[in-house]
N, C-alpha and C positions, 0 to 999 in steps of 0.2 A: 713406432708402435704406441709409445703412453704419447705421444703428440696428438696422433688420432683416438685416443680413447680420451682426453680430454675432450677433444672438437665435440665426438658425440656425446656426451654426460653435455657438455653445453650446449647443444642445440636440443635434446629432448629437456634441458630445463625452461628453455625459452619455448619448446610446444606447449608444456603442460603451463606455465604463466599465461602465456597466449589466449590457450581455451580456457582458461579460470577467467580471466576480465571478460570474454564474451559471454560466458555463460552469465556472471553475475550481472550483464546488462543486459539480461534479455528476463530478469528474476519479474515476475510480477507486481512486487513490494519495492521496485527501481523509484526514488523518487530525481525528476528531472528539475535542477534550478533553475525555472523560467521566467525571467526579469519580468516584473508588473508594468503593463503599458496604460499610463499615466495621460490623459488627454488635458491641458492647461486649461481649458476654457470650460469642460463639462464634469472633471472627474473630483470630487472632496474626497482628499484621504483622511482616513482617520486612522491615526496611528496608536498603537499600543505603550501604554503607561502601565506603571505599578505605582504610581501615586497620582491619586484623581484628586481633578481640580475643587479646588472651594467654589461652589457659586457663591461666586460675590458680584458678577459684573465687573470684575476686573481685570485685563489682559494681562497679566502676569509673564515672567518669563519660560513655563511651560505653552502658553500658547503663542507667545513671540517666536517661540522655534518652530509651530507647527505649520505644516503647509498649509495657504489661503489658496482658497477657489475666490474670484475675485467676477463680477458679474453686473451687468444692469438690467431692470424690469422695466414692461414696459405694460400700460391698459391698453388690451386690445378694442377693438372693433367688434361691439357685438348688437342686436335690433334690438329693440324696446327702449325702453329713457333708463334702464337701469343703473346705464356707465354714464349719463348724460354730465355732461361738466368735468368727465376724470378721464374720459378718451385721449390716448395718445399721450396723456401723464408720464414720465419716466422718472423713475428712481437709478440715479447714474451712475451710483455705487453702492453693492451690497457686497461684502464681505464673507466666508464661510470658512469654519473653522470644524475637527473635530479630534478628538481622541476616544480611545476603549480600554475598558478593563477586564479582569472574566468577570465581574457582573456589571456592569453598568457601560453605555456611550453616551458620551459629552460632547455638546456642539457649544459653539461662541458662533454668535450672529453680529454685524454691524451693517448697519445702513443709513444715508444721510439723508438727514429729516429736517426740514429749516424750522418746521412747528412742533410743539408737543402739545396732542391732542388729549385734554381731560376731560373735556364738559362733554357728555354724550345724552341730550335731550332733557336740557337744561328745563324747569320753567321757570318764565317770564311773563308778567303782566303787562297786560293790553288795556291803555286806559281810555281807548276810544269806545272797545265793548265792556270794558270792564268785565272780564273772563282772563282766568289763568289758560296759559298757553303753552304747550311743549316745542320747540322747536327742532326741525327735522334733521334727521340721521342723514339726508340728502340735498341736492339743491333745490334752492326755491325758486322756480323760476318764474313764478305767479307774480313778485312782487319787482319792484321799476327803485333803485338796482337790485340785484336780485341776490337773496341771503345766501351763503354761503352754507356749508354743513353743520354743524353743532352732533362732534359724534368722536371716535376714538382711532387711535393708531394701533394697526392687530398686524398678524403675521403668520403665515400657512404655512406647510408641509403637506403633503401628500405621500402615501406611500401603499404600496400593492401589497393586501394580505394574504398569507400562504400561496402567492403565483394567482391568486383567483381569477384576476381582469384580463382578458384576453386584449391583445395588443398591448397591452402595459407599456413596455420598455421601448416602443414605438413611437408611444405618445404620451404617457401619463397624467397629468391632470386630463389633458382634452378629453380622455373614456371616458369621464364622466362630467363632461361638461356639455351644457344643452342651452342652445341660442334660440331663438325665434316663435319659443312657448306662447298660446295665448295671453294676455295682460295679465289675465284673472289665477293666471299659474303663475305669475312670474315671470314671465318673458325668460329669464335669465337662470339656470338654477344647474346641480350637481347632484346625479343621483345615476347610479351604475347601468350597466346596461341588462344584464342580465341577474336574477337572483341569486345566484352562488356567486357574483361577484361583491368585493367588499374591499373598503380602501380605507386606510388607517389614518385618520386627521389630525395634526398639531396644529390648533388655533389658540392662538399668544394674542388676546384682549387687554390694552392698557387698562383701561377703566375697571372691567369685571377678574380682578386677579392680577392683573400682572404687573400692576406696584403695589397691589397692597392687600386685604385679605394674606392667603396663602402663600403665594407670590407663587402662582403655578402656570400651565398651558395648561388650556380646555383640549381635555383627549376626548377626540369625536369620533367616527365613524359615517362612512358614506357608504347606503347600500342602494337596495333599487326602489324603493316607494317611489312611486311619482305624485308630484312633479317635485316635491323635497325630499332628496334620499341622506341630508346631514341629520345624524340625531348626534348624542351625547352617547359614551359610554356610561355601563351604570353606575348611579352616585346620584349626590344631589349636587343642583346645579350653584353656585355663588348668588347670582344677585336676582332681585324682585325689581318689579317694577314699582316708584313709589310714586304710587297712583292712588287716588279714590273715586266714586260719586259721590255728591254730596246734593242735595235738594237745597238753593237759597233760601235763608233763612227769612220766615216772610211770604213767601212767593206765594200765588195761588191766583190761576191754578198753579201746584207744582212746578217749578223747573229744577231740573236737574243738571248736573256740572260736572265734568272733570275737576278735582286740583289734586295740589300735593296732599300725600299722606303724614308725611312728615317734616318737618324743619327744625334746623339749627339755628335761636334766633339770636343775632350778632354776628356770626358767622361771615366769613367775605372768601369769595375763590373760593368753592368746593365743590370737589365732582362729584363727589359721594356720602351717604351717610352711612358708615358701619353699625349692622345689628346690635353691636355692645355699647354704642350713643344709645340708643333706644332705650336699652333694658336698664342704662343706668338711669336715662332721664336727664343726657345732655339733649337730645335731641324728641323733640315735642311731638305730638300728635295733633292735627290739625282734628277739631271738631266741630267746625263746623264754618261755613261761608256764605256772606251776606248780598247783597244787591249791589253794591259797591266794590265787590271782591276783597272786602274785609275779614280776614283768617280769624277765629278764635283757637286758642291752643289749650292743650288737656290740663296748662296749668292757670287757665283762666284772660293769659295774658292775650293780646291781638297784634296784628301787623297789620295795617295800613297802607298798601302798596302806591296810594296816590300818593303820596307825600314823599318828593325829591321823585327820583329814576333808579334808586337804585336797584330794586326791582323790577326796570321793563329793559326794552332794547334800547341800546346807545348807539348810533348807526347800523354797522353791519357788524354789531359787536352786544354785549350784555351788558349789564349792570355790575355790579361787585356783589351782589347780595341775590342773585337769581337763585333757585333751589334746585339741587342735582335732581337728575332723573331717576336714581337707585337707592337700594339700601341691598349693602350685601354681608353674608354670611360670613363665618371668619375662612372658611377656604371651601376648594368644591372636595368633595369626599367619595368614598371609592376607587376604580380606577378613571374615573372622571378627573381625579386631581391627581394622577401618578407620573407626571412630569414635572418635578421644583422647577424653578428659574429664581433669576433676578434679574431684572433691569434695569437700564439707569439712561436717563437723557444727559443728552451734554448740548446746552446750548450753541448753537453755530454750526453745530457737526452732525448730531442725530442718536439715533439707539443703538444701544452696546447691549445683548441679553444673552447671558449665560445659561444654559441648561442640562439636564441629563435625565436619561430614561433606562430603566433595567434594558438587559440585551433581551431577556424573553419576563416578559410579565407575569407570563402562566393564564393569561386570559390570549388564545388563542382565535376566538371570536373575533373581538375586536381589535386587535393588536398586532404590528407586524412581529415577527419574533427574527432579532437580528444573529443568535445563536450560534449560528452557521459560519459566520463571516463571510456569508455571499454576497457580489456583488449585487447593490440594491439602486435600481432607477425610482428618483422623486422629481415630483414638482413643487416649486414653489414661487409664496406670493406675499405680498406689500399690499397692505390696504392705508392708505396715507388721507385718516380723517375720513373713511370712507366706510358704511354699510354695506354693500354689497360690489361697488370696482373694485378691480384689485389690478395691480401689476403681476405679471406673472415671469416665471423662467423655468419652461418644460423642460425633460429631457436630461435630467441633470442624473448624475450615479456617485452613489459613493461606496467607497472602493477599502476596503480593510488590508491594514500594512498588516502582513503575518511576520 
């Protein structure tokens, strides 16, 4: 008899165990451990830190541990001469990296680059017309051999705001990529399909910021204008064009001229002149230009470009003494400038550019807001010395370790 009263005191403890686990796994607030499927070739994880990286441009051993998305770009195939000379281009290794914190994510970028582009539409003197000359952001293929680009090494992102782009995650950049526009549009250009759609742009310009100035990415936005849908978020932009007219001195009737605005005189290799050379009066004001394309400077002094070359083209190459095309601001400001960086070349190998962006900006408009930690499909792109080709790699997601 207590044989059997045991048996059942034990099997009505094993009922009510029993219906206690099914019940608590049928609870609504059940959370189920289900492993992140991790794709090698398309997914960047960025994993969770509590101590965020220094941008310094330096691989450290917090991103030595972190998973690399490992990939290569390539310049498509598209109508007009916009990609003419960069078609079929590939960048054979780009590197991607990321970490997060509760406020901010961190990417490390690498990619191999055998040049480092500074001069972006340098001038050079022509002493056959004797006229200052800007040289192009693209190829020239006017001339017999035909010049190469004079322009800068940048770098993209793309990324879907609040879900707006339809097909997104299908295709990413392509939604808002547009081939076969007339000439006078640009043959080539990016701008959304729809007006409630909007796409959040990281563009990393060597020359305009991203060694120097702020040392930031140009936060843009892409919406629907046609046939250009990139503007800037609000801010002001970094650099000016350092540009004038100027009427030769002499002339008449009249003629008038492009040249520089400003020069650094002695100066050799530079891509740029900083607004604080200006203001202190390292860097001159050109006022005025003669028949000869002789510069008078605001401190009275001249430059004389006929004398030696160092001022004109040297084959398919410049002088030591050509004049940057810019003069820029000490950074871009607002949320125009709210991604730091730093970058850094390495000879033989290519760019290394560290960055980080709040997870939610609080500008909604323009900005993806990462908040969430959901996953997020981007494209990206390699512009190597290039205005407007770019290599690209759609399709890509990055994927938050929780």
């Amino acid at each position: 008899m207590k044989y059997l009263k045991t048996k059942y005191i034990w099997v009505i403890t094993t009922l009510v165990l029993a219906i206690g686990y099914v019940v608590s796994c049928t609870k609504d607030d059940q959370v189920l451990d289900t492993p992140q499927v991790i794709n090698s070739s398309t997914d960047l994880v960025s994993a969770k830190t509590t101590t965020p990286p220094a941008i310094d441009g330096t691989i450290d051993a917090m991103w030595a541990n972190s998973q690399v998305l490992q990939f290569s770009t390539a310049v498509p195939e598209v109508t007009g001469d916009v990609f003419r000379g960069y078609t079929g281009n590939i960048i054979p290794s780009v590197k991607l990296r990321s970490l997060y914190d509760d406020n901010s994510i961190y990417f490390l970028v690498e990619w191999a680059d055998p040049t480092q582009s500074l001069k972006r539409n340098p001038w050079y003197f022509n002493p056959a017309t004797k006229r200052w000359v800007q040289e192009l952001g693209t190829f020239d293929f006017t001339t017999s051999p035909y010049r190469p680009p004079f322009y800068e090494d940048k770098m993209a992102m793309l990324w879907n705001i609040n879900n707006s782009v339809s097909g997104w995650n299908s295709g990413t950049c392509y939604k808002s990529c547009h081939t076969g526009l007339p000439a006078a549009d640009g043959s080539s250009r990016h701008y959304t399909n729809f007006p409630s759609e909007k796409i959040d742009m990281w563009h990393w310009k060597s020359v305009r910021g991203g060694v120097n100035a702020g040392n930031q990415i140009h936060a843009q936005v892409q919406n629907n204008n046609y046939p250009n849908g990139r503007t800037s978020d609000p801010g002001v932009e970094v650099y000016q064009n350092n540009k004038q007219t100027k009427v030769i001195a002499g002339s008449s009737p009249a003629v008038s001229v492009d040249i520089p605005k400003y020069i650094i005189p002695g100066r050799n290799d530079y891509g740029w002149i900083m607004n604080a050379e200006v203001n202190s009066g390292t860097a001159k004001l050109v006022t005025a230009v003669d028949a000869n394309g002789v510069l008078t400077l605001s401190d009275a002094t001249t430059i004389d470009p006929n004398v030696g070359t160092d001022y004109q083209r040297i084959g398919t190459g410049v002088g030591p003494k050509v004049i940057p095309g810019l003069t820029l601001n000490d950074s871009y400001t607002g949320s125009m400038g709210d991604i730091p960086c730093k970058a850094v070349y390495t000879a033989g190998s290519g760019w290394t550019i560290e960055f980080k962006r709040a997870l939610n900006t609080g500008d909604a408009v323009n900005d993806i807001d990462f908040s969430s930690l959901a996953d997020q499909y981007f494209g990206f792109a390699i512009f190597e010395n290039a205005q407007i080709a770019h290599s690209i790699k759609p399709n890509l997601i990055l994927k938050f370790k929780k």
